[in-house]
N, C-alpha and C positions, 0 to 999 in steps of 0.2 A: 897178412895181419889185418885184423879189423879195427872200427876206430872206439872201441871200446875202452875206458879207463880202464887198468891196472893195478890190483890192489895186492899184498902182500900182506897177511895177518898170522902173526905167531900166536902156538898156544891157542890156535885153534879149532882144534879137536872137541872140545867143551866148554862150557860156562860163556862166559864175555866175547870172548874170541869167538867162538861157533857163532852165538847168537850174529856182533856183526858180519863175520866173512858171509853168512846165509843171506841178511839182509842187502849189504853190497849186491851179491850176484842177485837176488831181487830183484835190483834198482840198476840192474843194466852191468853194472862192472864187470871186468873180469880177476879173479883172484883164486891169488895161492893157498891155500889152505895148509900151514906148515905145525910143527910140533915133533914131539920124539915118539910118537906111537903112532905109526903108517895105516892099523886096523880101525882105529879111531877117527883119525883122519878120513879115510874114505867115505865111512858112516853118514861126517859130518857135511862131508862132497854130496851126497846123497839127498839131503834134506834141503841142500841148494837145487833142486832140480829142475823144477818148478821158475825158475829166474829165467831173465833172458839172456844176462852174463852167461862168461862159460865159467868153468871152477876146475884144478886140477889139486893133487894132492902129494905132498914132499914133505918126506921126512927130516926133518934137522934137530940136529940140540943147537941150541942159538948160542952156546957158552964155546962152541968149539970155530975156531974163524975158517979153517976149509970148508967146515961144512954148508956154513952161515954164505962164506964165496961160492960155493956150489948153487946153494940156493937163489940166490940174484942170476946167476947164469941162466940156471933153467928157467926163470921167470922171463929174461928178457928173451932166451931161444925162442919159447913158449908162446909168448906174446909181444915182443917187439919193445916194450920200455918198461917202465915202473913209475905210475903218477903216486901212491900211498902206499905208506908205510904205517902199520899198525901194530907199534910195539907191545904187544899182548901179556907175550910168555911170564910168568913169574911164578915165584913158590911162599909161602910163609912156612910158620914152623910154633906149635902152641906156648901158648903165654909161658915163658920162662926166665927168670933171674939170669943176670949175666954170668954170674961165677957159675951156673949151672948148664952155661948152653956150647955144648964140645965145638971147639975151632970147625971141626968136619961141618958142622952144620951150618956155622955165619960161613964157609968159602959157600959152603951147595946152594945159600940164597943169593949170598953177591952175587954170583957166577952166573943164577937164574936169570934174576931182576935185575943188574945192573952193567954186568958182562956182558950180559947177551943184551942188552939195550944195545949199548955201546955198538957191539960187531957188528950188529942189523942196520941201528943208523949210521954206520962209519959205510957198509956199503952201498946204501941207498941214497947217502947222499952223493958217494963216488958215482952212480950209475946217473942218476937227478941232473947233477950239473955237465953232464958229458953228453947226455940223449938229444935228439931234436925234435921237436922244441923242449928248450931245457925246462929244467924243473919239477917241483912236485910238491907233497906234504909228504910230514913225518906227523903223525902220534904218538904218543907219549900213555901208555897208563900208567900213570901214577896212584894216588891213594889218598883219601883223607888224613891216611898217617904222612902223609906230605907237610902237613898242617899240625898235626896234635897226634902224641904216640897213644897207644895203647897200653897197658898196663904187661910186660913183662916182652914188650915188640922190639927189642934191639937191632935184631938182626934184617927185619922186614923192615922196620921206621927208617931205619939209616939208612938202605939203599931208597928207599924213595923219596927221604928231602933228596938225596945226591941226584934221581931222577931230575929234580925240579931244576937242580942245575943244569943238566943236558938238556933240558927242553928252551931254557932261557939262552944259552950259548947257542944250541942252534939254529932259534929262531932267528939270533943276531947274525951268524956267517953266513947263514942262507940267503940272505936277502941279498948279494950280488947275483946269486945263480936262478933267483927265484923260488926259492926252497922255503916252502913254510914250514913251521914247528910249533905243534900246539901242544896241552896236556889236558887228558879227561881223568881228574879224582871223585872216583866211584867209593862211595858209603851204603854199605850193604845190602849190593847186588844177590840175589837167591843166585846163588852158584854152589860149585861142590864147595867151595874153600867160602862161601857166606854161609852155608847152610849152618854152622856151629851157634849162629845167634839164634837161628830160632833153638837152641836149646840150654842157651843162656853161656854168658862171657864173660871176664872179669871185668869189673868196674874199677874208678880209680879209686874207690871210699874201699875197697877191699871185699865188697857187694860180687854175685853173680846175677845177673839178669838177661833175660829175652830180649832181645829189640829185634825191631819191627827190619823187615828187608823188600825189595822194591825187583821185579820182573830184571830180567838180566833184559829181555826185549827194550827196554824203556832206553837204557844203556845202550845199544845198537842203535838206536833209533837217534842217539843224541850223536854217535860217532859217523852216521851214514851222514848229517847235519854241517860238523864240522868238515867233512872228508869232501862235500860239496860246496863246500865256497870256494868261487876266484881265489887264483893264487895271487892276488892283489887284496884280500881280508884274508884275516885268522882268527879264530875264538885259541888266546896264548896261554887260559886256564878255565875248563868248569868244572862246574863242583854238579853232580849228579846222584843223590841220597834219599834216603827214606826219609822221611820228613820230622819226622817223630824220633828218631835217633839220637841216641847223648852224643852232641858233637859242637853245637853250638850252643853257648852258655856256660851251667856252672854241672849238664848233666842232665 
């Protein structure tokens, strides 16, 4: 085993997740590349090549807990511990009324975004406080819908204020093992799931407009950030946005 940090990143086959897992292995780590599409995955293994980390690639749905326990395994087989955890994975579902949004689809977002938080940091923190030397970080993405919904966002808003709870409790239990827990709320990232603002979104005045979106790299760059402080600091919320974006004010 070498003395390289270890990084675990769900949801990493594209968008946010690719951009950091590529940057980590850049910057020396070693890290998982996980997600539910294996073709993808490897792609993104790929574009890390270039790093001095190494990067391997595992398939998981983060909503199912053998699989999610399978994953930790091979990570520590792999590479000997787990210092980060980079809760990535999530889904949204487009602006819709509540009487209009089938049960199937609030379980498929919970399950994404707050399930699969859950199972990833319940084993990462199990693996954290048992390793030697103990400890580690968790991330958290969360969302500016952490802070303010969006217009027809029940099913996406809700699991990520509940995010904000899991990252506040586990900032607090961590701290005998050493465990940090922070949270990065990204406002319109160019990703596949940002891409719909450059083509305009609902407002809350009942408007559709364009807003502006900001390099998913920028995003990477600000988790490679957090993901390198002492486990004696934590950044425990940023806000990471396009500047110009209706989020702060009245729009």
């Amino acid at each position: 085993m070498d003395s390289a940090k270890v990084a675990i990143i769900t949801g990493a086959g594209s968008g946010i997740g690719k951009a950091s897992a590529v940057t980590l292995v850049r910057n020396g780590w070693n890290a998982v590349f996980t997600g539910r599409r294996l073709d993808v995955l490897k792609e993104a293994v790929k574009a890390a090549a270039s790093g001095t980390g190494k990067a391997i690639a595992v398939r998981c749905d983060v909503s199912k807990p053998d699989e999610v326990d399978a994953l930790f395994d091979r990570a520590v087989k792999e590479f000997g511990r787990v210092d980060l955890l980079f809760n990535n994975a999530g889904r949204g579902y487009p602006s819709t009324l509540i009487d209009e949004i089938p049960i199937e689809i609030w379980q498929d977002v919970v399950d994404a975004n707050l399930t699969g938080s859950f199972l990833c940091a319940r084993a990462a923190f199990r693996q954290m406080r048992r390793q030697s030397p103990m400890g580690g970080r968790i991330i958290n993405n969360g969302s500016i819908s952490a802070y303010a919904p969006r217009p027809g966002s029940v099913p996406y808003t809700t699991t990520k204020h509940a995010i904000s709870g899991l990252t506040r409790t586990l900032a607090l239990d961590g701290r005998p093992f050493d465990i940090a827990c922070g949270q990065i709320d990204i406002g319109n990232a160019m990703t596949e799931m940002g891409a719909q603002m450059t083509r305009g979104v609902p407002q809350a005045n009942g408007q559709i407009a364009v807003e502006p979106v900001i390099d998913a790299q920028i995003v990477a760059d600000a988790v490679l950030h957090m993901a390198s402080l002492p486990l004696d600091a934590n950044i425990l919320f940023m806000n990471v946005m396009a500047t110009k974006m209706p989020f702060v004010g009245r729009g």
